[in-house]
C-alpha positions in Angstrom: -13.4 15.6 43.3 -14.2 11.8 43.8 -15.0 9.9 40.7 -18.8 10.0 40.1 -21.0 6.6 40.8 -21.9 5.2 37.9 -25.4 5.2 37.4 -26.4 5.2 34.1 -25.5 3.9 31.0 -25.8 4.3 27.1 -25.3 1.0 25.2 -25.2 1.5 21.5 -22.7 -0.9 19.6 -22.2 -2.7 16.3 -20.0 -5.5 17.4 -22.2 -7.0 20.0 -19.0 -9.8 20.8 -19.7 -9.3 24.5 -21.9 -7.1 25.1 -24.3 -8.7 26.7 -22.1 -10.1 29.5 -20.9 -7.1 30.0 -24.7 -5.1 30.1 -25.3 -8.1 32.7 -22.9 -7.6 34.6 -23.7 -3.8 34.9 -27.2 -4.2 35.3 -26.3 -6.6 38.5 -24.4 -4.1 39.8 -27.2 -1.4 39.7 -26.4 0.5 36.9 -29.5 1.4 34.6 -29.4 1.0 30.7 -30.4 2.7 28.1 -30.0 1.3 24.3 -30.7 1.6 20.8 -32.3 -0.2 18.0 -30.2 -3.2 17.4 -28.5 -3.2 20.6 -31.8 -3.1 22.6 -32.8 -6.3 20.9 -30.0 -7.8 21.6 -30.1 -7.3 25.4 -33.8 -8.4 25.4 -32.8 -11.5 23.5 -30.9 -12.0 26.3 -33.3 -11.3 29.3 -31.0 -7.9 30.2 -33.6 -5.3 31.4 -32.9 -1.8 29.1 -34.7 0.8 28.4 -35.5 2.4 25.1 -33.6 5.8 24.3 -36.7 7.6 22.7 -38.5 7.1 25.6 -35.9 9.3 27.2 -35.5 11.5 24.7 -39.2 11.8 23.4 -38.0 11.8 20.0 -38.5 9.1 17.8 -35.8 7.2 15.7 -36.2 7.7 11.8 -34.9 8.4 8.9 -34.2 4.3 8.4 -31.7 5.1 11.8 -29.6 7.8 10.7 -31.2 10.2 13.5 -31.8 8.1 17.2 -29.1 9.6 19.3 -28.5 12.9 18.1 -30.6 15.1 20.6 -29.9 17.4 23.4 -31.3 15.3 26.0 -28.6 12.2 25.3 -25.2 14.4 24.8 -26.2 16.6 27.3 -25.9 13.9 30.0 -22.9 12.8 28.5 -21.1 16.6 28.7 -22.6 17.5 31.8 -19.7 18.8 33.9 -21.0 17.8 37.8 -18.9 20.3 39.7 -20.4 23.2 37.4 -23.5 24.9 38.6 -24.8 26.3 35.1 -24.2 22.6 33.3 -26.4 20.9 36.4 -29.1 23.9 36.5 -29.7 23.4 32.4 -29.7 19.7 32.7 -32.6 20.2 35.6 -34.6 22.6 33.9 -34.5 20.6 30.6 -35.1 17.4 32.0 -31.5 16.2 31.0 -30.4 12.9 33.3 -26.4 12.2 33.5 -24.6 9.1 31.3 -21.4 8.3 33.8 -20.9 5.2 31.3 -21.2 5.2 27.5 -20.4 1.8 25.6 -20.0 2.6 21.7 -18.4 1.0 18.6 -19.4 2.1 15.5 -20.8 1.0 11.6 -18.2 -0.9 10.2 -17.3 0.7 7.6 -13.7 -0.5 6.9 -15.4 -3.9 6.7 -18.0 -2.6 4.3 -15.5 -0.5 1.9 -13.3 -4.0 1.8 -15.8 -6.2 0.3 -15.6 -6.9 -3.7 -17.8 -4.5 -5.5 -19.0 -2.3 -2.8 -21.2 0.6 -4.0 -20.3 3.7 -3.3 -24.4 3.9 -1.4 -23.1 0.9 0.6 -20.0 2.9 2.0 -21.8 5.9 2.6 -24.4 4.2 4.4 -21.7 2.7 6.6 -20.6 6.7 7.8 -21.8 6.3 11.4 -22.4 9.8 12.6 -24.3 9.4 15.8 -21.6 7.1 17.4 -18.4 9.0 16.7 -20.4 12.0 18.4 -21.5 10.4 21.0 -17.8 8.8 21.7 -16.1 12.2 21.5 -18.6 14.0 23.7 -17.8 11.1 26.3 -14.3 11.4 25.9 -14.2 15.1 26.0 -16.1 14.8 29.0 -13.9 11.8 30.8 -13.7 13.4 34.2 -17.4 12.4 35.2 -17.8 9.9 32.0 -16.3 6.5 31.1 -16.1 6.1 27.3 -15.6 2.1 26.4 -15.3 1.4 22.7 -13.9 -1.9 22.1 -15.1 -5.5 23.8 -11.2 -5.5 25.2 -11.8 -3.1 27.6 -15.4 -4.8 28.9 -13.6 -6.7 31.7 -11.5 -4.2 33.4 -14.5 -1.7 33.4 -17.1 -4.1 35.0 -14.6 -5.1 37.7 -14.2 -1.2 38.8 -17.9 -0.9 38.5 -18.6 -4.0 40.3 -15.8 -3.3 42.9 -15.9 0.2 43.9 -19.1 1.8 41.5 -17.5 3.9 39.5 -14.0 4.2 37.8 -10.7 6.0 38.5 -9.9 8.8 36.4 -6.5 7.4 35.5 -8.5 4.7 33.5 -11.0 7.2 32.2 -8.0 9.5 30.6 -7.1 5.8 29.2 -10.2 5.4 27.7 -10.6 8.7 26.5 -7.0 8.3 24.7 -8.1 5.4 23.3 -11.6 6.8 22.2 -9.9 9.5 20.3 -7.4 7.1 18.5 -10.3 5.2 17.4 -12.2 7.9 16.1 -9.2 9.1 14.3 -8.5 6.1 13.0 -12.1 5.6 11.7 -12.4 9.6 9.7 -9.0 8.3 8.6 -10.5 5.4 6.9 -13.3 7.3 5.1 -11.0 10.0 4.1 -8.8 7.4 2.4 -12.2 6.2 0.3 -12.9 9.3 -0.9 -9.7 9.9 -1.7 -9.8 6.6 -3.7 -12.5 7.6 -5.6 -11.0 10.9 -6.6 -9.7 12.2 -9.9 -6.2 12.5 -8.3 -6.0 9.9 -5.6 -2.1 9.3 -5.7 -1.1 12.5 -4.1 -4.0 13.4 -2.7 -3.3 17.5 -0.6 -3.7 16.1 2.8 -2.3 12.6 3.1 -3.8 10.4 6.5 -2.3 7.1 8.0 -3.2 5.1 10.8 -0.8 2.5 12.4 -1.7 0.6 15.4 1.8 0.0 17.8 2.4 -3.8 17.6 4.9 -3.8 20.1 8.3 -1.7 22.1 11.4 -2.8 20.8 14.2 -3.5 23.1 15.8 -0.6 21.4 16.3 1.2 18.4 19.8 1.4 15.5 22.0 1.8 18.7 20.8 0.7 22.5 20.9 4.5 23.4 17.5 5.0 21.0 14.3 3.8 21.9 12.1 2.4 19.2 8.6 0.7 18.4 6.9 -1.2 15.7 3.5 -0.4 14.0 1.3 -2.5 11.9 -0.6 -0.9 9.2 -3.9 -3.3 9.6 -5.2 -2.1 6.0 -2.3 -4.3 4.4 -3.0 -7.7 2.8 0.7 -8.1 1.2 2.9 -10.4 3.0 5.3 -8.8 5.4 7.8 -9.2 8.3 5.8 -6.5 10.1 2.5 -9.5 9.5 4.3 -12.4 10.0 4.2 -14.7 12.3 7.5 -15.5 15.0 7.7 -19.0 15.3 11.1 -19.3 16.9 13.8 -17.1 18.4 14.4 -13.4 20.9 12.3 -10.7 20.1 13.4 -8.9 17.0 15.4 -5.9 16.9 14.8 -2.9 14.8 17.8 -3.5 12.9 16.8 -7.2 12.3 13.2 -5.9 10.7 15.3 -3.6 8.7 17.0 -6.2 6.9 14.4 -9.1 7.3 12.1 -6.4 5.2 15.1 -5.6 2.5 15.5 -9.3 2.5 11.4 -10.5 1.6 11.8 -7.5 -0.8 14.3 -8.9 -2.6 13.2 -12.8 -2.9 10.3 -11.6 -3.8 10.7 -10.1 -7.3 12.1 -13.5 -8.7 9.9 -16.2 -9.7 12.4 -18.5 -9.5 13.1 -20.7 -6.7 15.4 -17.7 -4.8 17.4 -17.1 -1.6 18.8 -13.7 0.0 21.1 -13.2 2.9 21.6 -9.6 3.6 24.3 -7.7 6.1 22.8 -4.4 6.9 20.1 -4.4 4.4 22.7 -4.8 1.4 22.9 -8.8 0.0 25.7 -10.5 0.4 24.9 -13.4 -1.5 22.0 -14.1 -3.2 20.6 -16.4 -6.1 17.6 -18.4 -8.3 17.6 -21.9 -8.7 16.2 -24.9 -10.3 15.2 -25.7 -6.6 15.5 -23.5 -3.1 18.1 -25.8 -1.4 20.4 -25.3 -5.3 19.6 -21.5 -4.4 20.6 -21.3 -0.5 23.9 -23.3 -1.5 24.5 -20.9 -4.1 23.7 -17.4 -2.2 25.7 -18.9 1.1 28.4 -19.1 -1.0 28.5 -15.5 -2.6 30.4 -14.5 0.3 30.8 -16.7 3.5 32.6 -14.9 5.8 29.7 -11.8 5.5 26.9 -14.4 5.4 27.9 -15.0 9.2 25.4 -13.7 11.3 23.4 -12.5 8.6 19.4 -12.7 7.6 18.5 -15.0 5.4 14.7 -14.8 3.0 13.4 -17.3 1.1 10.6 -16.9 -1.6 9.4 -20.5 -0.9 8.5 -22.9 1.5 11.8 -23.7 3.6 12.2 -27.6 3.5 13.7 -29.9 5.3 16.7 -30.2 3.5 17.5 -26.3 3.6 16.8 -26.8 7.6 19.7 -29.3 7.3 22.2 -27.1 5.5 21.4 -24.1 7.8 22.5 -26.3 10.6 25.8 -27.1 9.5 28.8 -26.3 11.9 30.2 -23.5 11.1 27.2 -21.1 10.3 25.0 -18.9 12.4 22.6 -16.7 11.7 20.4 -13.8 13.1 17.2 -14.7 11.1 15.2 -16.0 8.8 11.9 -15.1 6.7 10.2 -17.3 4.2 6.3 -17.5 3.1 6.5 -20.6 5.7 8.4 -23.3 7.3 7.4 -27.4 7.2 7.4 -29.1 10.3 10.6 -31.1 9.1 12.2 -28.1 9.0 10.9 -26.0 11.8 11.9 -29.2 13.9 15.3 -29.1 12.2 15.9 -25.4 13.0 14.6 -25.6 16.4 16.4 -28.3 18.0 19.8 -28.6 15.9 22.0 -25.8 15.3 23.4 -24.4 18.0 22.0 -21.0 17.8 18.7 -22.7 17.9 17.0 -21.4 20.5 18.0 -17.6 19.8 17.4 -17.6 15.9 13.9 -15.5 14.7 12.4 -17.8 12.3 9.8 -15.5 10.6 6.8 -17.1 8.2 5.5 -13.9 6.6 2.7 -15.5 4.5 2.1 -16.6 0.8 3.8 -13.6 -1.5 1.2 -14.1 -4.3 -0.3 -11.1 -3.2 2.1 -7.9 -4.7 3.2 -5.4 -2.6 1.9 -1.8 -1.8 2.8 0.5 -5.3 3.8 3.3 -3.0 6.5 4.1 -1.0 6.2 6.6 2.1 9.6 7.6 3.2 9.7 10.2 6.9 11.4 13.0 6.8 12.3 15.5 9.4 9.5 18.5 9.2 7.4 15.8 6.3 7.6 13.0 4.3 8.1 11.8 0.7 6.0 9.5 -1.0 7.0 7.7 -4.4 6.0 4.7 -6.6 7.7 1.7 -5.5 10.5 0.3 -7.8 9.1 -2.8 -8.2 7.9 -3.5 -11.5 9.8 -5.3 -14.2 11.7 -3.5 -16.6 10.3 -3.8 -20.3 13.6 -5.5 -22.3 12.0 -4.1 -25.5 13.5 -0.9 -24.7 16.7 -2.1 -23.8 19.2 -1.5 -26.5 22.8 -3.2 -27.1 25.1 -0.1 -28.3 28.7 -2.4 -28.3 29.9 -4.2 -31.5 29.8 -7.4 -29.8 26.8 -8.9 -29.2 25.3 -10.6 -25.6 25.6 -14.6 -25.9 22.5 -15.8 -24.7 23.6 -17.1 -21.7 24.8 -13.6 -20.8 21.8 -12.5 -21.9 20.4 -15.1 -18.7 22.5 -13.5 -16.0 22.5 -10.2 -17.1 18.8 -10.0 -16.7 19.5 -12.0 -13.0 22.3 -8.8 -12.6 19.7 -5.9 -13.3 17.1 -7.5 -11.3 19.6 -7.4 -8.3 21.2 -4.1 -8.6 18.0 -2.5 -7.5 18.2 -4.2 -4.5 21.7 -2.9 -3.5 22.5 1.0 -1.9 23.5 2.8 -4.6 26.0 3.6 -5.7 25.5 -0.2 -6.6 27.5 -2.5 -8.7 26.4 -6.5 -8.7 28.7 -9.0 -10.4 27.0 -11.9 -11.5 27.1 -15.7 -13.0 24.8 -18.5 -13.3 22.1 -17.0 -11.2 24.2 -15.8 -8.3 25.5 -12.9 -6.8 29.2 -13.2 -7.1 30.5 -9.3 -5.3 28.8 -6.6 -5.1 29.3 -2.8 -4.1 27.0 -1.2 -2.1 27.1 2.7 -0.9 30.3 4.5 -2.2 30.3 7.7 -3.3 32.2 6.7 -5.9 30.9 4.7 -8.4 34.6 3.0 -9.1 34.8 2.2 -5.4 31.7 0.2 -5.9 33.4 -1.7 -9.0 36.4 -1.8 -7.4 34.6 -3.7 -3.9 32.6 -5.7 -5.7 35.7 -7.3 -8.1 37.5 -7.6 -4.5 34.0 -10.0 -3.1 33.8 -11.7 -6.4 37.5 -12.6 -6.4 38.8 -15.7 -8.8 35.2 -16.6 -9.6 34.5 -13.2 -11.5 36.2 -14.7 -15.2 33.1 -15.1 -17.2 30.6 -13.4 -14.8 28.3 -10.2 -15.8 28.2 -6.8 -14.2 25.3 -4.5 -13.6 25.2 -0.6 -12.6 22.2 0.9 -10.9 23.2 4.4 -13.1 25.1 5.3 -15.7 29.1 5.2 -15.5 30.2 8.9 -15.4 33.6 7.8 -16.6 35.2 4.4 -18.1 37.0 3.7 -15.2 34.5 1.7 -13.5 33.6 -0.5 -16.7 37.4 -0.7 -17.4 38.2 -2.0 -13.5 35.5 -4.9 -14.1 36.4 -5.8 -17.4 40.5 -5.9 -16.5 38.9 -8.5 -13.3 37.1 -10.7 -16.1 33.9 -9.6 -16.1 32.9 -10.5 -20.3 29.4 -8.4 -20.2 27.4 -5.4 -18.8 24.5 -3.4 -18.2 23.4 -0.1 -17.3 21.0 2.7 -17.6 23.0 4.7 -20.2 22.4 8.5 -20.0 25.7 9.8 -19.3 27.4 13.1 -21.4 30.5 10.5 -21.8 28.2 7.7 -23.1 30.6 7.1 -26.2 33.2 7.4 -24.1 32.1 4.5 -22.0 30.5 2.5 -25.0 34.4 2.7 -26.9 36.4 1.6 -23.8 34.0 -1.3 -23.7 34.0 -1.9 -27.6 37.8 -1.6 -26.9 37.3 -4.9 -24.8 35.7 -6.4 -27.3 32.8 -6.9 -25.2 28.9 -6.4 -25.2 27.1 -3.6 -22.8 23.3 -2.9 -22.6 21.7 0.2 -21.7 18.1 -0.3 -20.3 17.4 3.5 -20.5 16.0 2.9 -17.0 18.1 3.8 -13.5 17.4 2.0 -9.8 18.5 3.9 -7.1 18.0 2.9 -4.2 19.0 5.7 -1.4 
């Protein structure tokens, strides 16, 4: 059937951004509106001729507004089906007029739950009930009705209206989809608050998410898979998902994989610090008395991986990084920092030769800690965890060699264990003077790991630290690191061989910590 004329309309909205133009507009073009409370004042403000909905109804608004729209007479127009006989004869013999247009957003009560010290009356209060009833009804009903529920879609709907008096039902299922993400989105929101507020709100039995698609990637991991990004608006952390582009092509899913692995790591020192990451595992890394001593240092952890690799910084990037990114030589994919200066955004944009390609990401000030929990997709379900992000306690670390850490061991071992949680495990970093020397990243073995990161360390490892994300099974691993020059380590402890271990590295002659704490990171 042809798409009905629209010829009346239900106005009832929160965020009046617009409305009014808009109600002009349809008002002009013939169509006659009907409002509520704060809405209907709002159009009468502005000289828009609207008629009152208890008028219509007969049935006054009370109940300080939680009951004005919740009568037969207004969702009854708004589900009447037009091509069937016993909807249209009810609707006559009750006196029930059709809605072809309802406009509805509702309380705001993400807003309201956001605000320092909201009661729990102030929420509650916020639980709009009429609205998401009356948006539903509409959007159930989207073959005869229109259902418009954000000022974004104002324009396009007054232009059918004005153009043709009605809409096409290919934007009315568009609508209706839209209509249905937002009230999902919205019982999501209040099921979250209770769920705040409950005895058990980590793992609470049903657990709700909404994500709103920020944009199609070219294409996923490999150009055979498709892929998209979503943004979870509740999130007030810094993040690459947040950030603002300021240079560069679009980013790739593989680039937000590591540019997120690479503002996780910078982020846990307070240092001055700098990351470059291959395939979300560092490369180089290191702290700093200042951020261009740290870029220098983590460039130079290993060169030849650092090519074409993502760089984070947990500080402003200056000008004089900008100038050592730009030497001949290297190129990179990206980079993510709290922010750029204009010396150095000018620097990055118009000097190196990959300039123009280069995603130069400003994710925001990192004072703000990031989420506590982790929510991990599985096939069928999902995992959800802590994050491993909080600072181990050293009081519980114990020293359980005969020789004792120096205290500038003491310095980079703690640099070591705060990086070995950022590599795959089986992990292994080598360490000295606040900079990632090799490390291992991903073997099934944990001696492969040693064995890689002695090899990416190479003649700088005499006098360098090593860190294990677990315990050493065997000696092997500790003895292949020691052999290389590495004078200290640390581990979780834990394993059935522990004395095993803790006499090949007594044997050495050198000191080991266990933390009593493991960092795997799968």
């Amino acid at each position: 059937m042809d798409s009905p004329k629209i010829k009346r309309a239900l106005l009832s909205v929160s965020d009046k951004m617009g409305i009014a133009d808009f109600a002009k507009g349809l008002a002009s073009a013939g169509v006659e509106l009907f409002s509520t409370g704060g809405t209907k004042r709002h159009l009468e403000e502005n000289s828009i001729p609207v008629k009152d909905i208890t008028d219509y109804t007969g049935f006054p608004e009370m109940m300080s507004g939680r009951l004005k729209t919740l009568h037969p007479k207004v969702h009854g127009g708004i589900l009447c089906r037009r091509d069937n006989p016993d909807d249209m004869n009810s609707a006559k013999e009750h006196g029930i007029e059709p809605f072809e247009l309802v406009i509805v957003n509702l309380y705001p009560f993400e807003m309201t739950v956001a605000k320092e010290g909201v009661t729990d009356e102030e929420a509650i209060e916020n639980i709009d009930i009429g609205g998401p009833t009356m948006v539903r009804a509409a959007a159930k009903n989207h073959e005869f009705c229109t259902i418009v529920t954000s000022p974004s879609q104002y324009a396009e709907v007054l232009e059918q209206v004005e153009k043709n008096g009605c809409t096409t039902l290919a934007m009315r299922r568009r609508l209706a989809k839209d209509a249905f993400s937002m009230t999902a989105a919205y019982d999501t929101a209040i099921s979250q608050y209770f769920i705040s507020r409950s005895e058990n709100p980590e793992f609470p039995e049903r657990l709700t998410s909404t994500l709103q698609r920020k944009m199609i990637l070219r294409y996923g991991e490999n150009p055979h898979q498709r892929a998209a990004l979503y943004i979870d608006g509740k999130s007030k952390t810094a993040s690459v998902v947040a950030a603002r582009q300021l240079n560069g092509k679009e980013l790739s899913y593989n680039n937000l994989l590591d540019l997120d692995a690479a503002l996780g790591l910078v982020r846990s020192f307070k240092d001055p610090a700098v990351a470059v990451l291959k395939h979300s595992n560092p490369c180089g890394a290191a702290i700093g008395k200042d951020l261009d001593e740290a870029l220098r240092k983590a460039m130079a952890g290993d060169p030849m991986s650092a090519f074409g690799g993502i760089v984070g910084f947990n500080r402003t990037v200056d000008s004089a990084c900008a100038e050592y990114l730009s030497t001949p030589g290297f190129f990179l994919e990206a980079i993510v920092a709290p922010d750029f200066d204009p010396g150095a955004l000018e620097i990055l944009t118009t000097k190196p030769k990959w300039k123009a390609n280069v995603r130069l990401l400003a994710a925001g000030s990192l004072d703000v800690p990031p989420s506590d929990w982790l929510l991990r997709p599985l096939e069928g379900g999902a995992l959800l965890q802590e994050t491993d992000n909080k600072p181990d306690d050293e009081s519980e670390w114990t020293v359980v060699t005969e020789a004792k850490p120096t205290e500038k061991q003491m310095v980079d071992l703690r640099f070591a264990w705060a990086m070995v949680r950022h590599v795959k495990s089986n992990a292994i970093t080598i360490c000295k003077d606040g900079m990632l020397l090799g490390a291992g990243a991903g073997q099934m073995s944990r001696v492969d790991s040693v064995e890689i990161a002695v090899k990416k360390a190479g003649d700088r490892i005499a006098g360098s630290v090593l860190a294990s994300d677990a315990f050493f099974p065997f000696p092997d691993g500790l003895e292949a690191g020691a052999n290389a020059g590495v004078t200290a380590f640390i581990q979780p402890g834990g394993s059935k061989k522990d004395d095993i271990v803790i006499e090949a590295c007594n044997k050495f002659g050198l000191p080991m910590i266990f933390t009593g704490r493991r960092h795997f990171k799968h």
